[in-house]
RODO-2510 file (C-alpha; in nm, 4 decimals, decimal comma):
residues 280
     n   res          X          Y          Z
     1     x    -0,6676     5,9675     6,8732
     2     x    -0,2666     5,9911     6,9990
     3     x    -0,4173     5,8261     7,3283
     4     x    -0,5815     5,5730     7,1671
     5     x    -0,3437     5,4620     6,9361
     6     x    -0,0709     5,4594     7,2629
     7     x    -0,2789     5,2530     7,4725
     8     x    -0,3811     5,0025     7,1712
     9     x     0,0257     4,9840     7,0844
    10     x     0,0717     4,9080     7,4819
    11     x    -0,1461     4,6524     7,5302
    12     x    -0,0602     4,4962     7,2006
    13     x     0,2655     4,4650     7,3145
    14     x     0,1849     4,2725     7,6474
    15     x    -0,0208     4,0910     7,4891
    16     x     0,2432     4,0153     7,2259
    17     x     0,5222     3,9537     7,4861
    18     x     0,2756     3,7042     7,6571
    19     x     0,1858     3,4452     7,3677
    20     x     0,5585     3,4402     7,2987
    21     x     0,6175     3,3514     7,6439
    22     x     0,3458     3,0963     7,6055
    23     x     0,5271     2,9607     7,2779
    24     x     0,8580     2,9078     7,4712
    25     x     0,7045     2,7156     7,6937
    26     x     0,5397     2,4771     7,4636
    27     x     0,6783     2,1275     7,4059
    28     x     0,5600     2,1287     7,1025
    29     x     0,6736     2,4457     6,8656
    30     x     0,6538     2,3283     6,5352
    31     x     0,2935     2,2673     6,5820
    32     x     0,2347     2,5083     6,7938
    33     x     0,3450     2,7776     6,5154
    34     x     0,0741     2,6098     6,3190
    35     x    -0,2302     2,6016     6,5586
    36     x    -0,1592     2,9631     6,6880
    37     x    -0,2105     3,0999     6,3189
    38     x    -0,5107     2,8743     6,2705
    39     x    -0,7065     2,9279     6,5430
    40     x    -0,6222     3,2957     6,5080
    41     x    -0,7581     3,2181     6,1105
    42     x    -1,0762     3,0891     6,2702
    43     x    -1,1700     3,3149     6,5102
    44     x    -1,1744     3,6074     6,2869
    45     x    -1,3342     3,4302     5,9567
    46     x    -1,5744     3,3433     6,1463
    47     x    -1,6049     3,7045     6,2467
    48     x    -1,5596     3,8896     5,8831
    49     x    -1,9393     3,8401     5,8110
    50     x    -2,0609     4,0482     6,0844
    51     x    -1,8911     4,3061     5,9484
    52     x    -2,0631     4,5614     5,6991
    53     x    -1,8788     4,6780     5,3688
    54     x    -1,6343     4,5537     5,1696
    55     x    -1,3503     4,4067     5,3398
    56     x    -1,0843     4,4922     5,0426
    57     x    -1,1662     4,7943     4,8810
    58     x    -0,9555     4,7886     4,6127
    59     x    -0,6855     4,5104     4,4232
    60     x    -0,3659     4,6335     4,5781
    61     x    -0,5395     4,5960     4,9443
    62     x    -0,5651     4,2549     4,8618
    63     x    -0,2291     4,1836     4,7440
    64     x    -0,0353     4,3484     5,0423
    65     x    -0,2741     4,1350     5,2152
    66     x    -0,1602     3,8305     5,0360
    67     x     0,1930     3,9968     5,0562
    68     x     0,1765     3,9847     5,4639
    69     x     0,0500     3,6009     5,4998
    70     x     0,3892     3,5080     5,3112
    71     x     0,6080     3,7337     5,5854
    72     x     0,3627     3,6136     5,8787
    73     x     0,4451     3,2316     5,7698
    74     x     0,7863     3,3150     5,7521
    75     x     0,7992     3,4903     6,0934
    76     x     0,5477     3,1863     6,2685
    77     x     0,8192     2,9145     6,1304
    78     x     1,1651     3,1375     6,2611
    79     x     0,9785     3,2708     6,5470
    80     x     0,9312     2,8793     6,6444
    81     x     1,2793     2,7980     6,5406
    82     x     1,4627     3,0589     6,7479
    83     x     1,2716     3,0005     7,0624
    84     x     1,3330     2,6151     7,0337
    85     x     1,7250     2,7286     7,0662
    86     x     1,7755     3,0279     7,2816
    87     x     1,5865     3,2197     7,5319
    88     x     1,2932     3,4338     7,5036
    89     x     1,4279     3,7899     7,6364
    90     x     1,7504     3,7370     7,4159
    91     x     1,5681     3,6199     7,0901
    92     x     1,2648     3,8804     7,1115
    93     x     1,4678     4,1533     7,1635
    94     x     1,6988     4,0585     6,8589
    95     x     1,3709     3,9828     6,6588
    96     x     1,1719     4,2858     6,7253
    97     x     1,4866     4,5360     6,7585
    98     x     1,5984     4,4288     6,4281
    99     x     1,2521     4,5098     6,2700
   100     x     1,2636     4,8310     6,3921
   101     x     1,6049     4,8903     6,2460
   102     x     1,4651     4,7529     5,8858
   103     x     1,1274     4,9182     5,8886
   104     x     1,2058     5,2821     6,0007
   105     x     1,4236     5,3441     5,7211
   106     x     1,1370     5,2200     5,4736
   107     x     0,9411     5,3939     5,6652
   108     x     1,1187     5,7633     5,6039
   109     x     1,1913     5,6635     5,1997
   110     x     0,8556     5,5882     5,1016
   111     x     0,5859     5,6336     5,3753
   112     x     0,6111     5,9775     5,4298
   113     x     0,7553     5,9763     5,7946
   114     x     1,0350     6,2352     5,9106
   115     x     1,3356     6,1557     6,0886
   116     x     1,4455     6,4182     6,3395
   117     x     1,6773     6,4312     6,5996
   118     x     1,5389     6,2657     6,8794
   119     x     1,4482     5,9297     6,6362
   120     x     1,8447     5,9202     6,4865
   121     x     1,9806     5,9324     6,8583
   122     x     1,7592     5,6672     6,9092
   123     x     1,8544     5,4322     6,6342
   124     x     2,1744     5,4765     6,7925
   125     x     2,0140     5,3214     7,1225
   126     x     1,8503     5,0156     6,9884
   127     x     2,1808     4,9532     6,7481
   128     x     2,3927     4,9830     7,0898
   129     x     2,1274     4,7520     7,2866
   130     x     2,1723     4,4642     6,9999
   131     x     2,5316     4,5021     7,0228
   132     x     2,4972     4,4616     7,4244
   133     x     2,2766     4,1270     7,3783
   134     x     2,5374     3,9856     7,1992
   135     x     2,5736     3,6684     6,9665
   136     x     2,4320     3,3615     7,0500
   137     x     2,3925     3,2906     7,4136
   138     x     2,5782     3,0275     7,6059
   139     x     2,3765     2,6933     7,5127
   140     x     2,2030     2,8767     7,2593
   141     x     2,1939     2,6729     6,9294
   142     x     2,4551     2,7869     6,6497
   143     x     2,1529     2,8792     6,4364
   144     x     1,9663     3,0735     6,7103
   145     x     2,1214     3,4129     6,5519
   146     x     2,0138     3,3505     6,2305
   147     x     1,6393     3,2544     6,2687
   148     x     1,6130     3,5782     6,5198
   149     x     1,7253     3,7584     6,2231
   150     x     1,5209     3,5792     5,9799
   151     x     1,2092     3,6466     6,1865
   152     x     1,2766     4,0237     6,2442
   153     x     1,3475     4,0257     5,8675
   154     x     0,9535     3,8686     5,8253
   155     x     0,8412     4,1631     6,0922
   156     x     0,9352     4,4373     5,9017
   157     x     0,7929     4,2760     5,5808
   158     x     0,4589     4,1958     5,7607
   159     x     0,4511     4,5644     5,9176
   160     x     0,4768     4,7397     5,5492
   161     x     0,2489     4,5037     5,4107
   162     x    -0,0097     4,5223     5,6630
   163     x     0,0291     4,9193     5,6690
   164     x     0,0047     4,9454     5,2843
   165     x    -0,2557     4,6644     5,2958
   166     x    -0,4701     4,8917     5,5494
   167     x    -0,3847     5,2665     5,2744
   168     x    -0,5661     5,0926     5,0178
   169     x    -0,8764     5,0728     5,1838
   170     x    -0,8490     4,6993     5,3624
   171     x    -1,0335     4,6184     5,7220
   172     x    -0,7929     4,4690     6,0281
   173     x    -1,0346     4,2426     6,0615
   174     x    -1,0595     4,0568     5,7515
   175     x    -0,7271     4,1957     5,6668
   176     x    -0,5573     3,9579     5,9489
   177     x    -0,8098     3,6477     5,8968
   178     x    -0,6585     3,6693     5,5076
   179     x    -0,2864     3,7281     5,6230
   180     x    -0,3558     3,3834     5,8488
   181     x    -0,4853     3,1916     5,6156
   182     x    -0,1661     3,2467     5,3893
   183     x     0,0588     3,2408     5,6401
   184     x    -0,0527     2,8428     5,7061
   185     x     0,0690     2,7060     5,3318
   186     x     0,3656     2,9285     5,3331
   187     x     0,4981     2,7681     5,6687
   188     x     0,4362     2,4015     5,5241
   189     x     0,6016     2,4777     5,2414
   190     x     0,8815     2,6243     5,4046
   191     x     0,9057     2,3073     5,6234
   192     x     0,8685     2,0852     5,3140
   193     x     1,1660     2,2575     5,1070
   194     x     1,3593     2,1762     5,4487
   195     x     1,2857     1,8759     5,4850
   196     x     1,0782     1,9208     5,8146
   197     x     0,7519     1,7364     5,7805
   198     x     0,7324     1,4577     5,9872
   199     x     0,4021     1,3376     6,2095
   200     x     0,5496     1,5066     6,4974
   201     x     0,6038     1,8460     6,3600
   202     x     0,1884     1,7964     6,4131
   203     x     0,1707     1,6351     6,7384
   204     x     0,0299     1,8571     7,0291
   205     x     0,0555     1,7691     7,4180
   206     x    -0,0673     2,0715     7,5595
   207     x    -0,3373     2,2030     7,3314
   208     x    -0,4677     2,4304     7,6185
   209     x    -0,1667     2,6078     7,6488
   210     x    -0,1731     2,7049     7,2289
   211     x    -0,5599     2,7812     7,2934
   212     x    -0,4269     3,0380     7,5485
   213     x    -0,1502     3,1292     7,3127
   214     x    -0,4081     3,1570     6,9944
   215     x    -0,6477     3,3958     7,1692
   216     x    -0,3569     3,6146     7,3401
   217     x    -0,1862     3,6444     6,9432
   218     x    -0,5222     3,7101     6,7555
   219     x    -0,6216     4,0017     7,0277
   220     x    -0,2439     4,1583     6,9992
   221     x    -0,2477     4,1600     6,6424
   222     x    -0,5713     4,3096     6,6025
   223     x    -0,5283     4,5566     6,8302
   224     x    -0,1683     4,6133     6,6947
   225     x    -0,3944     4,6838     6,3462
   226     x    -0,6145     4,9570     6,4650
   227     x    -0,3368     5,1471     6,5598
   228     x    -0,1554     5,0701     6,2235
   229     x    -0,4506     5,2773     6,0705
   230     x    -0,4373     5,5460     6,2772
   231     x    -0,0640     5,6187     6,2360
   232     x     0,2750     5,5525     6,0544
   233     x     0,3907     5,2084     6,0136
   234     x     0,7703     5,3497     6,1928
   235     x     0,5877     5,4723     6,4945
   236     x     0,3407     5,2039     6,5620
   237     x     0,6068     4,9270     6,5065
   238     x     0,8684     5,1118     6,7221
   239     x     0,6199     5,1891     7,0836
   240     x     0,5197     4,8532     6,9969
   241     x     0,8560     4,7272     7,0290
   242     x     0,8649     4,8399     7,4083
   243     x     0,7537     4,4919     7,4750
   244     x     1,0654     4,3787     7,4373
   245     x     1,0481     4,4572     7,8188
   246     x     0,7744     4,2106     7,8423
   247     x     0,9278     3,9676     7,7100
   248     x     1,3104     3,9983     7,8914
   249     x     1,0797     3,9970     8,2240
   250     x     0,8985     3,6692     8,0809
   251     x     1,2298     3,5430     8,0234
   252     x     1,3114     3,5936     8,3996
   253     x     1,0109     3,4212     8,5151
   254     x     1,0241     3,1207     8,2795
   255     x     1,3286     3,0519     8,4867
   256     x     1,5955     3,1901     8,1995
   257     x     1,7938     3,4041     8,4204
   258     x     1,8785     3,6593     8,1466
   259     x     2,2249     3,8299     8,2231
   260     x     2,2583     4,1930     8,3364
   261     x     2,3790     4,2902     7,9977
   262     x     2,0612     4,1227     7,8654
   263     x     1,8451     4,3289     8,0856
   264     x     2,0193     4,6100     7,9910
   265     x     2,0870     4,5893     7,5763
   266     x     1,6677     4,5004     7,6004
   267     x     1,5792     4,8321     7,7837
   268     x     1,8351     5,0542     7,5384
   269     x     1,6066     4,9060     7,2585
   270     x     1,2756     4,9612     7,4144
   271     x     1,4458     5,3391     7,5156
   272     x     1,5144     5,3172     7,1685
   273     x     1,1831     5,2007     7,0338
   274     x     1,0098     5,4718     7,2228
   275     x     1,2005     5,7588     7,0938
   276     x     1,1652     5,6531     6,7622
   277     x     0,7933     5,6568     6,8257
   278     x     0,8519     5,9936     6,9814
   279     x     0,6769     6,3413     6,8358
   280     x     0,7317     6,6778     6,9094
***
């Protein structure tokens, strides 16, 4: 089961590291950030009836379910928002390092995991890898901090929730089609309070590229769900967070150029990440 769970965590997180990649690239963000959820929505509704048993075994599997829509909208709108302003090796590691800072701690209080040693040093790492990506890079937009923030803030919350979603006795499968399908009106609200509908936030140029997007996101999450149910929420998220190397290397070949200190700061939180993940 420990390999199993490492190689679905691995390939989650290229897979992960990929779609984001694939998101940067897009002209079109805003409605990219709404097609990736929906196809991703489609694709495993249409799906959930193959599937013997209940989906939601009891009430509160369906509420963390609910719970994790809300944080996946949040993440799909700041996710889109931060890449539109910075670049992708510098936001994703400030996005998925500071889940991992948020979620361990939860993650010891109420989930039952241990912190040793080895996992404090490494909270030291990833802290001391955020510090060496720095604020907002040259160029970067002025809010390009905050939605990184905002989205690792929505990564954590979507982590618990799925992992509490998935105690109770709820499938991935149906478990993620649900979390999709609220994650759609929470983002169009979210736009609406700020003012952000307009016919182009629904325009897209290059559908083929959020296809390719879509399918990438749907298999990462899923996978990233199996091994949510086979282990802690802390450990999954952390070795997950190793592809923050993905993405800084992404970055390079999207033409970004990320610094040396960028390379760096990302590989003392994926360092990090891993001995978090780490088990004697």
């Amino acid at each position: 089961m420990i390999a199993a769970t490492l190689g679905l965590v691995l390939v989650s997180a290229l897979l992960h590291a990929a779609w984001n990649a694939l998101l940067r690239r897009s002209p079109d963000r805003e409605a990219a950030s709404l097609g990736i959820p929906a196809l991703s929505f489609l694709l495993t509704a249409a799906a959930c009836p193959f599937l013997p048993g209940p989906a939601f075994a009891t009430g509160p599997s369906l509420a963390w379910g609910l719970a994790a829509g809300a944080f996946e909208g949040l993440y799909f709108l700041a996710l889109a928002r931060a890449l539109a302003q910075a670049p992708l090796g510098w936001s994703y590691t400030w996005m998925r390092g500071g889940a991992l800072l948020l979620v361990w701690p939860f993650s010891l209080a109420f989930l039952g995991e241990r912190l040793t040693l080895v996992p404090a040093l490494s909270v030291a790492l990833v802290a001391g890898g955020l510090v060496l990506m720095g604020g907002a890079p040259e160029r970067a937009g002025r809010r390009s901090l905050a939605w990184a923030v905002v989205a690792g803030a929505a990564i954590a919350g979507y982590t618990l929730c799925y992992k509490l979603s998935l105690d109770q006795g709820s499938r991935p499968l149906p478990l993620f089609a649900l979390s999709m399908a609220m994650s759609l009106p929470i983002q169009a609200g979210l736009r609406l309070l700020g003012g952000a509908i307009r016919p182009a936030t629904f325009r897209l140029r290059r559908p083929g590229l959020v296809l390719a997007a879509g399918l990438l996101s749907t298999a990462s999450f899923l996978l990233y769900l199996q091994a949510l149910a086979w282990a802690g929420a802390g450990a999954v998220t952390t070795l997950r967070n190793t592809s923050i190397v993905f993405a800084v290397i992404g970055s390079a070949l999207l033409g970004e150029r990320p610094p040396a200190r960028h390379w760096a700061g990302a590989c003392l939180v994926a360092l990090g990440a891993a001995g978090m993940a780490w088990r004697p």
